[in-house]
C-alpha positions, 0 to 999 in steps of 0.5 A: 124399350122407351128412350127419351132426352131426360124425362124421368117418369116411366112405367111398365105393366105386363105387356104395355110400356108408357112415358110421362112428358109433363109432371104438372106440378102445383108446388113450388111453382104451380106454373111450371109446366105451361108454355112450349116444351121440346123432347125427344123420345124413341120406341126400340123394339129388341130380342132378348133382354134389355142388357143384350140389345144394348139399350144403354148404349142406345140410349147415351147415342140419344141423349150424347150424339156426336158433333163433328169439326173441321179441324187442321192437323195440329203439332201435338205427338198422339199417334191417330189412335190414342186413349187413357184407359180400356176396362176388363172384366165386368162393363163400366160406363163413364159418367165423367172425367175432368181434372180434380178441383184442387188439381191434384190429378184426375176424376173418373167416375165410372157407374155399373150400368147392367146390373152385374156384380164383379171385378173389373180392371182399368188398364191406363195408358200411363203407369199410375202414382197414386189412385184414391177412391173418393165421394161425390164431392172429391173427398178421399176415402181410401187408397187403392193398391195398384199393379204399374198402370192396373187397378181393380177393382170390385163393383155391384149392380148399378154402383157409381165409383168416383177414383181420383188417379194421379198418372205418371207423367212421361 
């Protein structure tokens, strides 16, 4: 597999994989590759196919390596090890979680990164009010029913899920 920091253009034909790190575009802006550029790109021999070895992962460690801090122990109540929610079922990877631009409780987007079709249930940490499934722009679509702190839910290959959970509040 061939893992870059953002470059799109790949091709792959029988045995030979290749990468292209410049476009050279003439329009809108026929000086817009010229100058310095910087990437990183990566060869990852594996067995197997590439949802086995894990190349997603590989892939996210890439492009969202971890940063480190020296912190102080603050006065908060989380225990060490803490989360908001485990999936089960089918794999699902976050793409992002913030707080709902009009606050009204949290987005979580969540894509199918393998190709596989299924259910999947999201166990919160926290019992649930209400759980909404949404576009890209926030815009409720449908309510979703939900078991306490579970919610399933049925997803396709390589489905993007954008869910507007409102949690219980402790």
């Amino acid at each position: 597999a061939i893992l870059n920091d953002g470059k799109y253009g790949h091709s792959a034909f029988d045995n030979v994989l290749g990468i292209s790190l410049l476009r050279s575009p003439i329009h809108p802006d026929p000086f817009a590759d010229e100058g310095k550029h910087c990437f990183t790109y990566s060869l990852l021999p594996h067995e197997g196919d590439w949802t086995e070895a894990g190349v997603v992962q590989e892939a996210l460690a890439l492009n969202s390596p971890l940063c480190t801090a020296e912190v102080t122990p603050g006065q908060g109540k989380l225990p060490p090890e803490s989360g908001l929610v485990a999936v089960e079922g089918v794999t699902l990877a976050l793409g992002s979680l913030k707080k709902a631009e009009d606050g009204g409780g949290l987005i979580l987007r969540l894509y199918e990164p393998h190709g596989a079709r299924g259910k999947s249930i999201l166990r919160f940490t926290k019992e649930i009010k209400r759980a909404k499934s949404t576009n890209l722009m926030e815009e409720k679509s449908g309510m979703l029913s939900t078991e306490r702190n579970a919610l399933r839910v049925e997803v396709r290959p390589f489905e993007v899920l954008t869910l507007r959970i409102k949690l219980q509040e402790r």
